[in-house]
FIPABA-754635 format. One record per residue: residue in one letter; x, y, z of N, C-alpha, C in turn. Coordinates in pm, whole numbers, padded with zeros to 5 digits, always signed. Each point is the difference from the previous one (the first is absolute). Layout:
BEGIN
AXYZXYZXYZ;...
END
This chain:
BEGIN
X+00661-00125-02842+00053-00130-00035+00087+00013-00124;X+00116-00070+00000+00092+00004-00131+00050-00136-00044;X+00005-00048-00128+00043-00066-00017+00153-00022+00004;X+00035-00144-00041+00180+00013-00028+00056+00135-00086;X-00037-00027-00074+00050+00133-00094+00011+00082+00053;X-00144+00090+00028-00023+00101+00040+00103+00080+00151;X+00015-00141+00050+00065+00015+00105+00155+00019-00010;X+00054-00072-00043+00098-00021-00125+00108+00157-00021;X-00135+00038-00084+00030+00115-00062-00008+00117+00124;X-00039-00031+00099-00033+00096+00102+00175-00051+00099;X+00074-00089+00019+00097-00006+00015+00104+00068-00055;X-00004-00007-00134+00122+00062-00068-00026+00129-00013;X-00091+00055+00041-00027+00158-00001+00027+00057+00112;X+00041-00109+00115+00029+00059+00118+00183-00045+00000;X+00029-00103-00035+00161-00011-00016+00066+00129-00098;X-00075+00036-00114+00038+00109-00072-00018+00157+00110;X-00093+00006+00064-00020+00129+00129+00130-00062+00109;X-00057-00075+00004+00142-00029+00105+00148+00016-00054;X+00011-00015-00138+00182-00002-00009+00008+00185-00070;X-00109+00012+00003-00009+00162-00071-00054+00133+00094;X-00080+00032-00006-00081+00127+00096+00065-00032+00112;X-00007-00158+00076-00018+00007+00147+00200+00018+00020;X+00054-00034-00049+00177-00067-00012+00023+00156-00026;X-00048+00099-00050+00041+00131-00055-00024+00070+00101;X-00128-00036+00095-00067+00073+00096+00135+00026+00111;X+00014-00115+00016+00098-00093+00142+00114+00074+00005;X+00054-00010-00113+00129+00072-00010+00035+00149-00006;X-00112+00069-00020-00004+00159+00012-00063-00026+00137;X-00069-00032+00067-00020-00004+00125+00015-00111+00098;X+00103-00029+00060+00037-00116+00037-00060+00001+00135;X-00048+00089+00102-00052-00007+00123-00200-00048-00008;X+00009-00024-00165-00132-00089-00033+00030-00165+00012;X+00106+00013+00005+00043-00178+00037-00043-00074+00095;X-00002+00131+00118-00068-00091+00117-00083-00100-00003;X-00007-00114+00067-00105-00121-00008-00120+00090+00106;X-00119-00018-00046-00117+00036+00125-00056-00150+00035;X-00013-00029+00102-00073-00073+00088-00120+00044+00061;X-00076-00077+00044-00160+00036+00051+00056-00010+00181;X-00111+00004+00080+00002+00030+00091+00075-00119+00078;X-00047-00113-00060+00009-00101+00002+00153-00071-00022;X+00044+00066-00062+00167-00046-00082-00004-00047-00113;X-00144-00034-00064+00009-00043-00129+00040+00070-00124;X+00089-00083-00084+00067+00149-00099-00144+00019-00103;X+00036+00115-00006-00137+00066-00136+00054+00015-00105;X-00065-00075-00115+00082-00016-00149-00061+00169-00058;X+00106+00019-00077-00038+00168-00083-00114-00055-00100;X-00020-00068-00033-00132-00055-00128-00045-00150+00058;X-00092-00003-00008-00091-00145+00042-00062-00006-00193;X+00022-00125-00007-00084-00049-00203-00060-00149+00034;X-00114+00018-00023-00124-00107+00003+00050-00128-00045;X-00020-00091+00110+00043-00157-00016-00139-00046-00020;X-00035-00039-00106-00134-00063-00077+00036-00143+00101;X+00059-00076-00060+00031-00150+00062-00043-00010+00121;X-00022+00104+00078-00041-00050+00143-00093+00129+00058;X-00066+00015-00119-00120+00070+00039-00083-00014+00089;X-00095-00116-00010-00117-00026+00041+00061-00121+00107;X+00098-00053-00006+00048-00044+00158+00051+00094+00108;X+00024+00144-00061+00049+00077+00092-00092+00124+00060;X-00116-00014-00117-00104+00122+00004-00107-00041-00002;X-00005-00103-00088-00191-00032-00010-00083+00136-00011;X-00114-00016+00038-00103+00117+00035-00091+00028+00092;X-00029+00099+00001-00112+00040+00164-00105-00067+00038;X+00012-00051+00121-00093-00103+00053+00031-00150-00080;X+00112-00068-00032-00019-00128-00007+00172+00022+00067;X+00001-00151+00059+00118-00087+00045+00115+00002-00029;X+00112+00057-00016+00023+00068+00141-00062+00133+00063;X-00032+00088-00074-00075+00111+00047+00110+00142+00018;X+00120-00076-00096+00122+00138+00030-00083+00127-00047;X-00083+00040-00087-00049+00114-00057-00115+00014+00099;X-00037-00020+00060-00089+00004+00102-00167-00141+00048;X-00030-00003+00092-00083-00108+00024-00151+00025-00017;X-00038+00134-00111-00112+00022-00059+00006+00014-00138;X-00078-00072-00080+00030+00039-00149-00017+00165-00073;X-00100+00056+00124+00004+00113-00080+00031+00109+00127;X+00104-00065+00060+00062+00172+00106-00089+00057+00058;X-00010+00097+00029-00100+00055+00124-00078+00082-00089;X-00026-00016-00129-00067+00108-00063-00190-00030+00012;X-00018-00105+00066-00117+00009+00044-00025-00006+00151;X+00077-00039+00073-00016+00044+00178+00135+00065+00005;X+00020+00092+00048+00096+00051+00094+00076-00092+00102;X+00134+00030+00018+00038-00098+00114-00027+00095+00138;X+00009-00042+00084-00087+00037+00141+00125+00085+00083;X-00058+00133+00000+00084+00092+00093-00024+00052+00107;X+00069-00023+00082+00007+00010+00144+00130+00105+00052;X-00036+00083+00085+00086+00095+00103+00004-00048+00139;X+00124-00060-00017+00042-00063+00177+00013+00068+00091;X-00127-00042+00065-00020+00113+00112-00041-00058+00068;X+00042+00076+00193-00044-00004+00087+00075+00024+00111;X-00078+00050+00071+00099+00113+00151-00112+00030+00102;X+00120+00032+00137-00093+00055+00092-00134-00116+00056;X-00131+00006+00028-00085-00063+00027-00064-00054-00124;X-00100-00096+00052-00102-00074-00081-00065+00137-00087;X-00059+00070+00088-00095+00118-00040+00105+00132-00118;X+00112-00017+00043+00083+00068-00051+00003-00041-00179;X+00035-00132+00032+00057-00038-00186-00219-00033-00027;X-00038-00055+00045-00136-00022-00073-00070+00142-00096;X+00024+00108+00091+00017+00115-00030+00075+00045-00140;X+00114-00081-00019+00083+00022-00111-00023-00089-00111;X-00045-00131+00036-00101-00071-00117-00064+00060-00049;X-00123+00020+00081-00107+00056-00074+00028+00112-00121;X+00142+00107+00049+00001+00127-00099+00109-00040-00110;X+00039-00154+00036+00106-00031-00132-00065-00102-00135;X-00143+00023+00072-00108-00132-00082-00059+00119-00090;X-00090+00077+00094-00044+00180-00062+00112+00012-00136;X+00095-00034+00012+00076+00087-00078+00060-00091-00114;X-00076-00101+00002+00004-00125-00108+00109-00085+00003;X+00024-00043+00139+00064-00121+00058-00055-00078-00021;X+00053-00155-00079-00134-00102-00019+00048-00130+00080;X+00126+00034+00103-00052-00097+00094+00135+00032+00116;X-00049-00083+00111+00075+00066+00128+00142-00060+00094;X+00075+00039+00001+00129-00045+00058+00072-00009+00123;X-00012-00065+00083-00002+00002+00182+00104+00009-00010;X+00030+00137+00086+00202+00002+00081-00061-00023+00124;X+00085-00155+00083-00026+00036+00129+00118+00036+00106;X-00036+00081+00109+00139+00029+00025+00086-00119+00081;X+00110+00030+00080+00089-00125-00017-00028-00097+00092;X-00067+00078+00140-00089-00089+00122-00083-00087-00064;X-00094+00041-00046-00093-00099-00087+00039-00107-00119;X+00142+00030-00072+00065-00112-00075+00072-00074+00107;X+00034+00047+00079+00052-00094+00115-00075-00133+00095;X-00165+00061-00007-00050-00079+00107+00007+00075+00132;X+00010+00117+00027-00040+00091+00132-00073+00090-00021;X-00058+00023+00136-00140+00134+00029+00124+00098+00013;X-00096+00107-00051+00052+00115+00053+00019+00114+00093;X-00034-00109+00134+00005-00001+00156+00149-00081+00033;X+00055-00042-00084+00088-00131+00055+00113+00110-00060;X+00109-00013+00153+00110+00106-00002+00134-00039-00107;X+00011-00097-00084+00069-00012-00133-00072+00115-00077;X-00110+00060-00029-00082+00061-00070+00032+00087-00026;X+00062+00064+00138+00052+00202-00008+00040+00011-00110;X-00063+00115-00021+00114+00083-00111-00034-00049-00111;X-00174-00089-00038+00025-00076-00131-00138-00020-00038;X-00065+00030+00093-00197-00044-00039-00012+00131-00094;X-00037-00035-00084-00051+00026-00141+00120+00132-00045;X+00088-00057+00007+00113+00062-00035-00014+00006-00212;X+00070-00131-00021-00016-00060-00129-00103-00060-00066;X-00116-00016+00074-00119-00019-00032-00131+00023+00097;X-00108-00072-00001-00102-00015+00086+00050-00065+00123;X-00041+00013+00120-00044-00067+00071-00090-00097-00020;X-00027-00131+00048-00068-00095-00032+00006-00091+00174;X-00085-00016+00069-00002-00068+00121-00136-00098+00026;X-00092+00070-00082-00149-00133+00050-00036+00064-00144;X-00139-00112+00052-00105-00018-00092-00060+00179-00082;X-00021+00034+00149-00013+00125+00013+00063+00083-00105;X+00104+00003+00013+00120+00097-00099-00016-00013-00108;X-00052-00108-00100-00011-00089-00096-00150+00101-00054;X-00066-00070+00078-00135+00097-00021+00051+00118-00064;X+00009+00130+00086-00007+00119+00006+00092+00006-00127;X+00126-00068-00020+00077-00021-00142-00109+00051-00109;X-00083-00097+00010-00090-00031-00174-00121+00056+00043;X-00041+00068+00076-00068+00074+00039-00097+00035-00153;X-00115+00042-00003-00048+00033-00145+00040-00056-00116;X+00082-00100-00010+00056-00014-00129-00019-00179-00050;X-00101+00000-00062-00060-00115-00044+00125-00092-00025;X+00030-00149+00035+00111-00044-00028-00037-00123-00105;X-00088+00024-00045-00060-00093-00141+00004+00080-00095;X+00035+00114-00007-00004+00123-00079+00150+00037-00071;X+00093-00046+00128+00166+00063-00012+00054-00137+00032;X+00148+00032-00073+00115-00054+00021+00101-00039+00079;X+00008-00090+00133+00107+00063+00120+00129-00073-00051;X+00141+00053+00033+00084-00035+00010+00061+00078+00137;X+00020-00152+00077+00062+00051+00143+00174-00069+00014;X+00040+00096+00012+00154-00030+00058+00044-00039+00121;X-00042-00191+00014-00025-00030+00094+00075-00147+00017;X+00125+00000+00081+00065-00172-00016+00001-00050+00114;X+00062-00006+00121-00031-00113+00112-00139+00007+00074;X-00054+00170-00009-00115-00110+00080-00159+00035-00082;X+00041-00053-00161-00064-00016-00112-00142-00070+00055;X+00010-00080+00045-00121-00077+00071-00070+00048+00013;X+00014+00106+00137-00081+00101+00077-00074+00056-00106;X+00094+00092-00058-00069+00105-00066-00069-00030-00108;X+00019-00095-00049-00075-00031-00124-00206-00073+00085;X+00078-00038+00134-00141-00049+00049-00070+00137+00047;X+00063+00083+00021-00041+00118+00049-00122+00050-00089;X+00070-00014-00160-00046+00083-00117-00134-00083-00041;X+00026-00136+00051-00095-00075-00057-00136+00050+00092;X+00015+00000+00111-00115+00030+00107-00071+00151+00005;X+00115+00058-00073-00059+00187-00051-00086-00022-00077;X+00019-00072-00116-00076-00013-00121-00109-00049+00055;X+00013-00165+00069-00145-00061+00057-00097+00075+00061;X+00062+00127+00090-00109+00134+00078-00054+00040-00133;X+00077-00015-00137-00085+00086-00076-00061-00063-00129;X-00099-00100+00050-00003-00112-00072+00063-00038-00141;X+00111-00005-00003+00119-00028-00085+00068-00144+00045;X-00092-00081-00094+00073-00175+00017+00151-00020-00028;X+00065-00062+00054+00178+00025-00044+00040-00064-00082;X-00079-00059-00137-00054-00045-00136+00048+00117-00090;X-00099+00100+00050+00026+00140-00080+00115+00114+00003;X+00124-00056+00080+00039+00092+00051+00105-00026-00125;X+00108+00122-00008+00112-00011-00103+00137+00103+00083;X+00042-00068-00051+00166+00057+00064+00081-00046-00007;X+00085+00009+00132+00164-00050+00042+00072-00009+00112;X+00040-00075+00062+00057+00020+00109+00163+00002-00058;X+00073+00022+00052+00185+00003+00003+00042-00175+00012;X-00030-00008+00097+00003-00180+00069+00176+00000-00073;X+00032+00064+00059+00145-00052-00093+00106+00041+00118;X+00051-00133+00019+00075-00040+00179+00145+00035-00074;X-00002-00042-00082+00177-00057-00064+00070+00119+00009;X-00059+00128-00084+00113+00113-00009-00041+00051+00132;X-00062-00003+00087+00056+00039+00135+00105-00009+00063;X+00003-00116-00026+00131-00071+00069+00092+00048-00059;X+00012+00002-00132+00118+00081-00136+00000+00134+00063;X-00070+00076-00036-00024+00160-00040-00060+00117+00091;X-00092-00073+00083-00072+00120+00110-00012-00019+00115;X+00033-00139+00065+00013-00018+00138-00130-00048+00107;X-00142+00018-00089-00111+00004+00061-00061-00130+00017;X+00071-00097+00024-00090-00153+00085+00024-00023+00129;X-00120-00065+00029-00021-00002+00172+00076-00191-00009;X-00031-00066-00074+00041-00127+00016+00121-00091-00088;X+00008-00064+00046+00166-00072-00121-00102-00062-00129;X+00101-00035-00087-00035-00012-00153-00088-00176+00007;X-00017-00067+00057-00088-00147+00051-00126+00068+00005;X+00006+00040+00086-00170+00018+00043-00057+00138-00018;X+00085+00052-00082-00028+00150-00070-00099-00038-00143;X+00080-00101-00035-00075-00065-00170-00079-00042+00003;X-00032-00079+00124-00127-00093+00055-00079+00114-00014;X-00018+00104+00044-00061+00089-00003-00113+00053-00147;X+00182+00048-00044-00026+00019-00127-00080-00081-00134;X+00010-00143+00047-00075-00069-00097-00118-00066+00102;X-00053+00058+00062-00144+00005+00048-00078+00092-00086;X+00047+00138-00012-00053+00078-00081-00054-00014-00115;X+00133-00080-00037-00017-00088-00134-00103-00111-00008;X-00035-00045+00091-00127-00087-00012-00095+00032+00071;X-00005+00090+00076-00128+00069+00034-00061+00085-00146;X+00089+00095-00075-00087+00053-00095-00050-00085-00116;X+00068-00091+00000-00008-00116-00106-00119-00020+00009;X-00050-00070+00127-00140-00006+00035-00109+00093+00010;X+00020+00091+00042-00109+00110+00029+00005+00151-00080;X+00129+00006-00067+00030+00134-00020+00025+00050-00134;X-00044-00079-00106+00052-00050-00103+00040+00140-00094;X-00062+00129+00059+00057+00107-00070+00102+00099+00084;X+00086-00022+00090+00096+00029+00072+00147-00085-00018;X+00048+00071-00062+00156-00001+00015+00067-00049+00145;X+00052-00128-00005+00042-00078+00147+00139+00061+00004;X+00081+00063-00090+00134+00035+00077+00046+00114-00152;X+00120+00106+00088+00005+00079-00105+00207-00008-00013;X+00033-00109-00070+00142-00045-00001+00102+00116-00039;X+00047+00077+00078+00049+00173+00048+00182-00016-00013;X-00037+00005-00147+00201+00074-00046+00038+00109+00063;X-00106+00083-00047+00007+00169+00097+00104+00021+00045;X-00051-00077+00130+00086+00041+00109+00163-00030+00016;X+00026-00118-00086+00132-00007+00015+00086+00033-00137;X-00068+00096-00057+00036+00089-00121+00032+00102+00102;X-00058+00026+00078+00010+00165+00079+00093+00007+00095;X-00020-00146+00011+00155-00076+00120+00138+00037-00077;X+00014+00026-00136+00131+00018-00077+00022-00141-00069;X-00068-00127-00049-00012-00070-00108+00014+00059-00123;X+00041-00068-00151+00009+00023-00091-00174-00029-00079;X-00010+00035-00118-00137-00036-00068+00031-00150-00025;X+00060-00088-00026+00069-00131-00040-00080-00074+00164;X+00108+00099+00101-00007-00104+00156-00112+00005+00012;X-00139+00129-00004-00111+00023+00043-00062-00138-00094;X-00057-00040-00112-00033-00137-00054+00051-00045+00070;X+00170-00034-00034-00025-00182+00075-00043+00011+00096;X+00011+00069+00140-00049-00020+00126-00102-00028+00000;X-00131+00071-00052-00105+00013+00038-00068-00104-00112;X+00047-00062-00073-00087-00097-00079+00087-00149+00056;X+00122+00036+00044+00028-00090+00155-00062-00054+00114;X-00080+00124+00040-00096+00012+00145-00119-00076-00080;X-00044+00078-00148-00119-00078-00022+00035-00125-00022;X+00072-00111-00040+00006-00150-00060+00003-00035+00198;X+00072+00082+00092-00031-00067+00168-00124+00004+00018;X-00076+00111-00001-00139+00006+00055-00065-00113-00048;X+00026-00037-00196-00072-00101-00015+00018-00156+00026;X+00117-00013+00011+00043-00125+00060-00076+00009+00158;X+00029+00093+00084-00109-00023+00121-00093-00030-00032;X-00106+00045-00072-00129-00020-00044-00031-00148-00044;X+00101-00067-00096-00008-00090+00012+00008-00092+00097;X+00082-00037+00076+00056-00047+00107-00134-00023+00094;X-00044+00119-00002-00151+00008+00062-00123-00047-00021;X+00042-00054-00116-00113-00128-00081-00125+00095-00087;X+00035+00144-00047-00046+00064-00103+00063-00061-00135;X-00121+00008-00088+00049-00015-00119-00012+00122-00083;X+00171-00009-00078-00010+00130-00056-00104+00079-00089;X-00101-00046-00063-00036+00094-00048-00126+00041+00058;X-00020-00022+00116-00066+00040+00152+00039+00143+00067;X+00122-00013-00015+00006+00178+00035+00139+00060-00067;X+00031-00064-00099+00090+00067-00080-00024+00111-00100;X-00188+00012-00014-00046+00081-00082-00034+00127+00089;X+00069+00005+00094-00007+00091+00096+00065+00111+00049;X+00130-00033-00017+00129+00018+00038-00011+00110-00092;X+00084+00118+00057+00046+00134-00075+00142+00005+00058;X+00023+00100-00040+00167+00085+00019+00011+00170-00019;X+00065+00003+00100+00027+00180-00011+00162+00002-00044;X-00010+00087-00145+00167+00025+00022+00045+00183-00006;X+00125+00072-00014+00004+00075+00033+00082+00084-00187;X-00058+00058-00003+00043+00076-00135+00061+00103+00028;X+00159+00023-00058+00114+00091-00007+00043+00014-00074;X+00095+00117+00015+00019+00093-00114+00055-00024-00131;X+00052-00137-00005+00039-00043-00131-00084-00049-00081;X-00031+00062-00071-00121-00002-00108-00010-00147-00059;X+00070-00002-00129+00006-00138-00077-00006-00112+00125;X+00075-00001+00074+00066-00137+00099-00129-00020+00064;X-00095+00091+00060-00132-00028+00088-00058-00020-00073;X-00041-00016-00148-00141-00039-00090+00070-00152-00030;X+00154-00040-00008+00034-00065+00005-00035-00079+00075;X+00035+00011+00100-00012-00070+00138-00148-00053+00037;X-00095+00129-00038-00117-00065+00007-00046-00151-00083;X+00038-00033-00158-00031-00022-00087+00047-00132+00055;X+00171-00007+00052+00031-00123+00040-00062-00091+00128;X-00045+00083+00067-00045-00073+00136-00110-00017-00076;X-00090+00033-00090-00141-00074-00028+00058-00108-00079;X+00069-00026-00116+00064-00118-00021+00017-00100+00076;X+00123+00053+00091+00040-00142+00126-00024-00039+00082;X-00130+00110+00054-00146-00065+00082-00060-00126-00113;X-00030+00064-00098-00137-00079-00083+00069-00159+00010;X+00121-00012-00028+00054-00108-00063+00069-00090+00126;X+00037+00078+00132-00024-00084+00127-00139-00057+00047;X-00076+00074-00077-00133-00023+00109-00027-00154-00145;X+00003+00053-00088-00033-00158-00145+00113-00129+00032;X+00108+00067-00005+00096-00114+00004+00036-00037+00136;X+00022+00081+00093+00072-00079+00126-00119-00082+00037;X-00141+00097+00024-00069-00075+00110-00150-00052-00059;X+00025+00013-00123-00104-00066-00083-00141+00025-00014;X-00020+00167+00033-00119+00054-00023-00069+00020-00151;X-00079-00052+00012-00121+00002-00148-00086+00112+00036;X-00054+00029+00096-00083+00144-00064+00111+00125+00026;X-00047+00039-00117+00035+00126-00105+00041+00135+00125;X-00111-00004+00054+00046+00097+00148+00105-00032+00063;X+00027-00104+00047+00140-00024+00066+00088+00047-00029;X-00015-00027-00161+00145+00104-00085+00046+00118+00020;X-00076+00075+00035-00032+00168-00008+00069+00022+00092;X+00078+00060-00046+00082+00138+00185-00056+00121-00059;X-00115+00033+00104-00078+00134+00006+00049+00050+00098;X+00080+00151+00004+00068+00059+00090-00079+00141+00005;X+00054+00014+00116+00009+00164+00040+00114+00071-00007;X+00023+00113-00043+00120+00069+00025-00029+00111+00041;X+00112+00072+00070+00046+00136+00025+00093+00063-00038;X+00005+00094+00031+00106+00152-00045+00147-00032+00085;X+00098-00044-00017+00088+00010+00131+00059+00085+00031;X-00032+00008+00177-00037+00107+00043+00199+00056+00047;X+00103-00111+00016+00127+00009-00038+00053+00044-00128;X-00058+00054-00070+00023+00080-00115-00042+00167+00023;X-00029+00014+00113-00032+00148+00008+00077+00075+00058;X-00018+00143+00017+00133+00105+00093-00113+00077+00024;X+00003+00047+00181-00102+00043+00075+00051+00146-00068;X+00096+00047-00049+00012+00168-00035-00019-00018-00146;X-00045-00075-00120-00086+00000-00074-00085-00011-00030;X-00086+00079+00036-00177-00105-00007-00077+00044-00131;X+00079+00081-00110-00066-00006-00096+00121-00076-00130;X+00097-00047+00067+00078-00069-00060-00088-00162+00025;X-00046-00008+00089-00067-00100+00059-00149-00093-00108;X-00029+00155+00003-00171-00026-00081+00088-00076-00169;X+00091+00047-00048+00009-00041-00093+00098-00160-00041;X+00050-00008+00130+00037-00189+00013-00095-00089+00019;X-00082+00038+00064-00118-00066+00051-00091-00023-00132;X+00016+00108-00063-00087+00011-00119+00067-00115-00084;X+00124-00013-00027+00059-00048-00083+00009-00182+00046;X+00006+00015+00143-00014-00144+00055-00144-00083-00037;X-00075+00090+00020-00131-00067-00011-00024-00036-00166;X+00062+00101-00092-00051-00076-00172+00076-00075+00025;X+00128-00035+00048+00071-00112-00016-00085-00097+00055;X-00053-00030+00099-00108-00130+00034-00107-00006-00121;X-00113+00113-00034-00039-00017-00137+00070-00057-00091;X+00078+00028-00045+00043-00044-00110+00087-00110+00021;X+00017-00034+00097+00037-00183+00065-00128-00080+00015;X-00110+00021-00067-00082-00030+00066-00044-00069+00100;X-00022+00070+00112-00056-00010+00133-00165-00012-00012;
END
């Protein structure tokens, strides 16, 4: 924190660098002139100097309103945030198999790929299928499959997050009836489903129905867990994907905190009141290689969540505020003939979500 002065004096020490060192620099090297831009197009100033005046409207602190520094007061230094390896291939028996040895190995919670028959709504008897049952993920067809999935693996114990949007229904009833074989009330259960129709339609192509009765859908979820599920995540609002589509870090927000203000206007519409399942709602976004701009980016979408969810739609509990996300590594930032060029973007993507706090 600085006062006028202090600040003051921290100006004219940079107009004096600026008409001196930096003006001396420029001119013995003039191919330093270049302007740099972020990934994004935004220009990057050569020195950033602390604006006191709009401190605590622009920053505040961890765990209070807006929540730009993050939506815990004290960061993950007493729980860990929850890591998961997205997996799944081949058969039921196949990936259950691969749970179990990614839990062994201090996985603390689990991540459903299903393959594209099963995000579709087809068996993998049904001749659209060729060439695709458990290609990109599991197979998934009955009750059955579901089972043998979670096979041994207590689901009051672990974490699911399933990557799962048009026929979200199913599978989430699927998961519920695994657990019930294992007397696991769906009270206790914790997770996530995807439930997220919108960037389909944008970014990956995977809905069985038009955008009417796709949402209907979607905000069933939303009031089914409301009621029964109260520690499960009803939808996981997915920039991701249309970051990977070739969006900017700028387009990836608006879109997807776009999709979220639709989902919740459905919800309303539906005669939920917001702070009924607005304390629910998560988001996945996608972290790339531009360092500053993605901790950025994080910092702002928890802002202009907090302050849509207070001001547009007039939520009072404190949860509503919160955009608790997931992120990933993007996986459009990689080159299949670098893979140890690889380990170290990935590396670098992920402190960037740390230190955005995620």
């Amino acid at each position: 924190m600085f006062d006028k002065k202090k600040l003051n004096e921290i100006r004219e020490c940079y107009s004096r660098w600026e008409d001196g060192v930096l003006r001396k620099t420029l001119e013995s090297l003039p191919e330093l002139c270049e302007e740099f831009r972020t990934l994004s197009g935004i220009p990057v100033q050569r020195l950033y100097l602390p604006e006191q005046k709009d401190y605590m409207r622009d920053l505040g602190f961890p765990g209070e309103y807006p929540y730009i520094r993050g939506i815990y007061a004290t960061g993950y230094r007493g729980r860990l945030w929850t890591m998961r390896q997205y997996a799944g291939y081949g058969t039921a028996e196949d990936t259950n198999r691969r749970y179990k040895y990614l839990l062994e190995q201090g996985q603390t919670g689990l991540s459903v790929a299903f393959d594209l028959p099963t995000q579709l709504g087809y068996d993998s008897d049904h001749p659209l299928s060729d060439g695709e049952v458990g290609k990109v993920g599991v197979a998934i067809d009955s009750l059955q499959d579901m089972e043998i999935l979670f096979s041994g693996i207590p689901l009051d114990k672990v974490t699911t997050s399933m990557t799962i949007n048009a026929p979200t229904n199913v599978l989430l009833a699927m998961y519920i009836m695994v657990a019930a074989k294992q007397g696991v009330t769906q009270e206790k259960l914790g997770g996530t489903v995807q439930n997220d129709i919108f960037k389909e339609y944008v970014a990956r192509g995977n809905y069985i129905f038009p955008p009417e009765p796709s949402i209907r859908l979607v905000t069933e979820i939303f009031e089914y867990c409301a009621k029964h599920m109260p520690k499960w995540n009803s939808i996981s609002i997915s920039g991701y994907h249309m970051r990977e589509a070739g969006c900017t870090a700028v387009q990836e927000i608006a879109f997807t905190l776009a999709n979220g203000a639709a989902y919740v206007e459905g919800a309303l519409q539906r005669g939920l009141q917001i702070d009924q399942f607005a304390p629910r709602l998560s988001f996945f976004f996608n972290s790339h290689m531009d360092f500053f701009e993605e901790i950025a980016k994080f910092r702002a979408a928890r802002r202009m969540w907090a302050r849509i969810m207070r001001e547009r739609y007039g939520a009072k509990d404190s949860r509503s505020w919160m955009l608790r996300f997931h992120t990933q590594t993007a996986g459009s930032s990689l080159t299949a003939q670098q893979p140890e060029n690889n380990i170290i973007r990935t590396t670098l993507e992920a402190l960037a979500a740390v230190l955005g706090g995620m």
